[in-house]
C-alpha positions in Angstrom: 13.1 69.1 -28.7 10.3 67.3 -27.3 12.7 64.8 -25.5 14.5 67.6 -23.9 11.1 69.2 -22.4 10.1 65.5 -21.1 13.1 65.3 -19.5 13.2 68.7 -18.3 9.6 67.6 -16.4 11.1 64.9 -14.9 14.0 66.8 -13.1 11.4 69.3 -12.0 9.4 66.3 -10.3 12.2 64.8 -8.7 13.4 67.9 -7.6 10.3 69.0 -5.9 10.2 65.6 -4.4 13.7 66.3 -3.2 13.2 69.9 -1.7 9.8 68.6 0.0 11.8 65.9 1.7 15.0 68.5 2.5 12.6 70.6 4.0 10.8 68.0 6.6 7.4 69.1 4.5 4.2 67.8 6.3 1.6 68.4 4.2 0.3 65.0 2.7 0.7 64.1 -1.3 -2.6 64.3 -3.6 -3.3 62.4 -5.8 -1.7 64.3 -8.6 1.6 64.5 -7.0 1.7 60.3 -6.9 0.5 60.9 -10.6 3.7 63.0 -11.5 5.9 60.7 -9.5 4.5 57.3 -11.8 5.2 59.4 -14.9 8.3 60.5 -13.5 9.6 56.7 -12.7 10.1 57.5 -8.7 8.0 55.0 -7.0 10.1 53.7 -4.8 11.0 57.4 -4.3 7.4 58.6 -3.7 6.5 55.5 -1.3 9.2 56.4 0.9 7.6 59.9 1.0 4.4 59.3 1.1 5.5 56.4 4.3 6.5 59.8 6.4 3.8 62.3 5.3 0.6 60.1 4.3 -1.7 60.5 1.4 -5.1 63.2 0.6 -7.0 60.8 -0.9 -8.6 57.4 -0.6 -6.9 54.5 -2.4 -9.5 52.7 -3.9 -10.1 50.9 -6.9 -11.0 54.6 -9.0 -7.5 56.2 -7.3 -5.8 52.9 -8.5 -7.1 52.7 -12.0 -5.8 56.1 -12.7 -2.4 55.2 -11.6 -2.4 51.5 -13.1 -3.3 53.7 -16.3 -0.1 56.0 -16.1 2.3 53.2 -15.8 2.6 52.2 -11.5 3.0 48.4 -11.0 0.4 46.6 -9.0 2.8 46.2 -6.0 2.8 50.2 -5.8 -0.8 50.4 -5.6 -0.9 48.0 -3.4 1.5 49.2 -1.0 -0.3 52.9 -0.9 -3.2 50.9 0.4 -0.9 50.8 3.5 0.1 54.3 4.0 -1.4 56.6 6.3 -4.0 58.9 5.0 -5.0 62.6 6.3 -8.1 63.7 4.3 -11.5 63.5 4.4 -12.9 60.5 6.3 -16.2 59.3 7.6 -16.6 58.0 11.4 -19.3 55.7 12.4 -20.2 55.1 16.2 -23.3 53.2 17.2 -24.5 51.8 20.0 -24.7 48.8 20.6 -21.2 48.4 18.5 -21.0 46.2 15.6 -23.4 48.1 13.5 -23.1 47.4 9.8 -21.4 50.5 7.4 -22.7 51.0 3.7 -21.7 53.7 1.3 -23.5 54.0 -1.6 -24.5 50.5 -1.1 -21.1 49.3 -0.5 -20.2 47.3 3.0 -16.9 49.3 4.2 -17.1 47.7 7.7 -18.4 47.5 11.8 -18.8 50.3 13.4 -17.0 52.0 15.7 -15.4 52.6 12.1 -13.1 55.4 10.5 -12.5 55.2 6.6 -11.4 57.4 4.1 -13.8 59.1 1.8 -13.5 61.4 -0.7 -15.2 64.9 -0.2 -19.4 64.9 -1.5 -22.4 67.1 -0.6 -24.7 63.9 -0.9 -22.9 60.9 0.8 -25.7 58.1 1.5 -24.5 56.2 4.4 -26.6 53.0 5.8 -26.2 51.4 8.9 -28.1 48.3 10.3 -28.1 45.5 12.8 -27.9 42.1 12.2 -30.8 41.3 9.8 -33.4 44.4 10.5 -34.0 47.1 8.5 -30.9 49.7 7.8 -31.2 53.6 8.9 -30.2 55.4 6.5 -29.4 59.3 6.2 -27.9 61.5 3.9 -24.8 63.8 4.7 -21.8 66.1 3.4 -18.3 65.8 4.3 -16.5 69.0 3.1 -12.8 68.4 2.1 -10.2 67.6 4.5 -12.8 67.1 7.4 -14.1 63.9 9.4 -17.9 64.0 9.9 -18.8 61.7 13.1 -21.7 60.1 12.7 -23.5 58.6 16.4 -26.6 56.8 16.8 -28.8 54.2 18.3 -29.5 51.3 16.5 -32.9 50.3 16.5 -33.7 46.3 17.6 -34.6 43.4 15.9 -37.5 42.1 16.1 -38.5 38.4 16.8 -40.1 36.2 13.6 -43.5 35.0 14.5 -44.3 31.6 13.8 -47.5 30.9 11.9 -50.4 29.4 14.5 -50.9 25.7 14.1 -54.7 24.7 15.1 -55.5 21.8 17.4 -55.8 19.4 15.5 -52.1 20.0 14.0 -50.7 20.3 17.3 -52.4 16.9 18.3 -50.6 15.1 15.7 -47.2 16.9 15.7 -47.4 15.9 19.6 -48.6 12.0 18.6 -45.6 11.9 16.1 -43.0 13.7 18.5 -44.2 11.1 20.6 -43.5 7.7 18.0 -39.9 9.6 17.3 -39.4 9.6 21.1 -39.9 5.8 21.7 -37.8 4.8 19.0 -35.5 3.2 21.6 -31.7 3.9 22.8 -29.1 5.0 20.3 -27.8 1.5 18.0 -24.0 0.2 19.0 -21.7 -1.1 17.0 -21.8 -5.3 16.6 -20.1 -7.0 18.6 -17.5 -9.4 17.0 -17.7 -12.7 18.3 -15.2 -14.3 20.2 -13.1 -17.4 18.9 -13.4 -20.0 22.0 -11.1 -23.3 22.0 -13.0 -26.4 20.4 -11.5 -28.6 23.6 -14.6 -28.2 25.6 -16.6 -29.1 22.8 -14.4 -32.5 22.0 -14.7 -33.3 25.7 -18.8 -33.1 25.3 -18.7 -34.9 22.6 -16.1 -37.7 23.6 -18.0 -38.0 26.5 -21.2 -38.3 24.6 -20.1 -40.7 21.7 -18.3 -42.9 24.8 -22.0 -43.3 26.5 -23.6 -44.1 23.0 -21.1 -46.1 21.6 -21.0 -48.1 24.9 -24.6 -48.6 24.9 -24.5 -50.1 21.8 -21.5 -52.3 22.7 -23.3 -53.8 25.2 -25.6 -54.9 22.9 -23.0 -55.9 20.1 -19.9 -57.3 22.5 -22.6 -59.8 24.4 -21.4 -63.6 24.7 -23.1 -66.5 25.4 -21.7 -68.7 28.0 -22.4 -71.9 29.1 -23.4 -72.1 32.6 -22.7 -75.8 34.8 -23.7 -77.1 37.7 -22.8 -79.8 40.6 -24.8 -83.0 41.6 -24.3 -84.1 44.8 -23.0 -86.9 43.5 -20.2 -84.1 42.2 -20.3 -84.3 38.4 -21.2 -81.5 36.5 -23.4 -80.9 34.3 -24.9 -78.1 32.0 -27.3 -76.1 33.4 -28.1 -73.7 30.3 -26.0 -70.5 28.8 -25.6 -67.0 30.1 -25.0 -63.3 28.2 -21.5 -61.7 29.2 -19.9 -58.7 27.4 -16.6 -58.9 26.0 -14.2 -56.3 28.0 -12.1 -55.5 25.2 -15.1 -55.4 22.6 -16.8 -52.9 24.8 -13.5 -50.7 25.1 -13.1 -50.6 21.3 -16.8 -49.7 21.0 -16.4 -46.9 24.0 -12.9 -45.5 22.5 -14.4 -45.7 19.1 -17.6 -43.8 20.4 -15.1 -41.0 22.0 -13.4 -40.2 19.4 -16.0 -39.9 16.7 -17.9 -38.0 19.1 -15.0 -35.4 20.0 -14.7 -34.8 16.2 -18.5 -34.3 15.8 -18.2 -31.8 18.6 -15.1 -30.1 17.1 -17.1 -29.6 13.8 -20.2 -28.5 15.1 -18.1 -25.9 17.7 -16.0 -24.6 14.2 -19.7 -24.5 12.2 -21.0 -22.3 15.3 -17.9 -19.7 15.0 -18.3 -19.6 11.5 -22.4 -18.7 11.6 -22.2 -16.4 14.4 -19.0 -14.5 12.0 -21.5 -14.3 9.2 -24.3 -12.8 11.1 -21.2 -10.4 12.7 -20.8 -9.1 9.4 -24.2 -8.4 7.8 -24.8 -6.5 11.0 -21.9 -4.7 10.3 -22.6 -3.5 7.0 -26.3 -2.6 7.9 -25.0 -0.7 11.0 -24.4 3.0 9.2 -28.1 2.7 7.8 -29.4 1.6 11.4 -27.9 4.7 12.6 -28.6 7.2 9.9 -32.5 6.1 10.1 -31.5 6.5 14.1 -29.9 9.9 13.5 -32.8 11.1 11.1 -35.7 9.9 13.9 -33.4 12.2 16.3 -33.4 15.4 14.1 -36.9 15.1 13.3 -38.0 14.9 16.9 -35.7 18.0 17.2 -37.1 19.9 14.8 -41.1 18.9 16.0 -39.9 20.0 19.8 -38.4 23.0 18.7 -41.6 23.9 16.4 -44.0 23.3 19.8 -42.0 25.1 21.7 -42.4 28.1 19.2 -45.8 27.5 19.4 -46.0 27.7 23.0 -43.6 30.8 22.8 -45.4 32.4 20.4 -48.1 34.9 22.7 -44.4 36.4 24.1 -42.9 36.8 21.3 -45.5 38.7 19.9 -45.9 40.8 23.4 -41.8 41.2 23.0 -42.2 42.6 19.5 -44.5 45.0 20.3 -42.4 46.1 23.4 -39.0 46.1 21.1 -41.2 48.3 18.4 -42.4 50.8 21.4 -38.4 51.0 22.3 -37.2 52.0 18.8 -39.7 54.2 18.0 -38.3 56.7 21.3 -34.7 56.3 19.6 -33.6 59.7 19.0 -32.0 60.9 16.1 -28.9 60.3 14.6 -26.3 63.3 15.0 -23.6 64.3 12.7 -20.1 66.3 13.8 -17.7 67.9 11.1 -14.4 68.1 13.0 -10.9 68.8 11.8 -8.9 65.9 9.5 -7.0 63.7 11.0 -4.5 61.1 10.4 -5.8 57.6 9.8 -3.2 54.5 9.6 -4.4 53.2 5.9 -5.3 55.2 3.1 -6.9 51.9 1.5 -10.8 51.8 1.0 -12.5 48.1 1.5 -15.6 47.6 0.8 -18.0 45.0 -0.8 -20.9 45.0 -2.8 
């Protein structure tokens, strides 16, 4: 008996469904009629319906619990969040734009802004800018109804920095100063360039040559006898004399060359390979030589910046005042009920 009144139900709900559909019906769904159609098994059904004729109430997390609780999927609750809505809705306009929407300490966007709500006698709305302080006012927004809320936002004020005495600002200035002369910004190392040894052979050819021939003509010396002629014309010695052997002293000079070529061909090789080594401990040290560069730059940054406050800080505090003197002549915020109308999403966002 009690399947045949359940089933009885469900014909009546997707009949009603039906005849509302047959009849081009306008009015939107509640929240009890999506209820019915979960029980019923008609999402599909209902979302089709509710796609032509939007929803009465807000889909937020409370609207989705309920229907997550009766048996409707995720993706259904979901896709509600897309349909239009025609209900009660807050609207937010401020001036400047951009001002920042609580409800009930929830962020639900920027303003200009339109969002669903759902119908109280005490809504707590806050809206601020940027970082200041929010305004906040209390309102009612009676069923089916937008109330337009339009108002000023006040300014922000400036932070002031603390006052620094002289003798502070004499030493900030003296170590802005050090940070300054710190010298250009580091470059990378410079690899060094592999030259041809034949220069240095040539140098040192041409250097062993000279020394080895110097000492040839020390080594290759002869002694030969020297004669000479009576006038009677015989001959007779007349003492010895030093000559240098030609082929002695060419041995010595070739010698010399060589061995002085390959002294310069090792010492040009041992040069490279020194100047490589100091390549590459410059290398490695390079990153710290330019973080400690990097840091000297911030820290002057962050001294100039901190005297400039300083010298900034008389008109900031005359700015304040002036930006205090505007908001207090900021007129009240005012507050329209006007009729519903339709919104595109019936979804609520919002963050704590």
């Amino acid at each position: 008996m009690s399947r045949w009144w359940i089933g009885c139900g469900l014909s009546a709900v997707a009949l009603a469904l039906s005849v509302r559909s047959a009849t081009a019906q306008v009015r939107p769904y509640t929240l009890t009629d999506v209820a019915e159609a979960v029980v019923a098994g008609l999402e599909t059904r209902m979302l089709e319906l509710a796609r032509q004729n939007c929803l009465t109430f807000p889909v937020d997390s409370a609207a989705e619990q309920r229907l997550r609780t009766l048996g409707a999927s995720a993706s259904f609750t979901s896709s509600l969040r897309d349909v239009c809505y025609r209900g009660s809705a807050l609207e937010v306009r401020t001036e400047p734009s951009g001002g920042q929407v609580r409800l009930h300490g929830r962020q639900i966007g920027q303003a200009p802004l339109a969002a669903p709500v759902t119908p109280e006698k005490s809504m707590v709305i806050e809206v601020s800018r940027g970082t200041g302080v929010p305004y906040r006012l209390s309102l009612t927004v009676p069923p089916e109804k937008v109330a337009v809320v339009s108002l000023r936002l006040p300014e922000d004020t400036q932070p002031v920095p603390p006052r620094l005495g002289e003798s502070e600002l004499r030493d900030r200035r003296a170590q802005l100063l050090r940070l300054r002369e710190s010298g250009p910004r580091p470059t990378p190392p410079t690899p060094p360039r592999r030259t041809r040894s034949i220069g240095s052979i040539v140098v040192g050819g041409l250097i062993g040559a000279a020394v080895a021939g110097g000492a040839g003509s020390l080594v290759c010396k002869k002694d030969v006898p020297v004669f000479r002629v009576r006038p009677d014309g015989v001959r007779e010695p007349a003492g010895t004399t030093s000559e240098l052997t030609g082929g002695c002293l060419g041995l010595a000079a070739g010698a010399g060359a060589v061995g002085g070529g390959l002294v310069g061909h090792l010492l040009g090789q041992r040069s490279y390979s020194s100047q490589w080594r100091a390549y590459q401990r410059e290398s490695q040290d390079f990153p710290n030589v330019l973080a400690r560069f990097e840091e000297r730059q911030q820290a002057a940054q962050r001294l100039d910046a901190e005297l400039r406050l300083q010298a900034d800080r008389d008109r900031i505090i005359a700015e304040n005042a002036r930006v205090r003197e505007r908001n207090a002549k900021l007129g009240e915020p005012t507050v329209r009920i006007e009729d519903a109308r339709q919104l595109p999403r019936a979804g609520v966002s919002g963050t704590p």
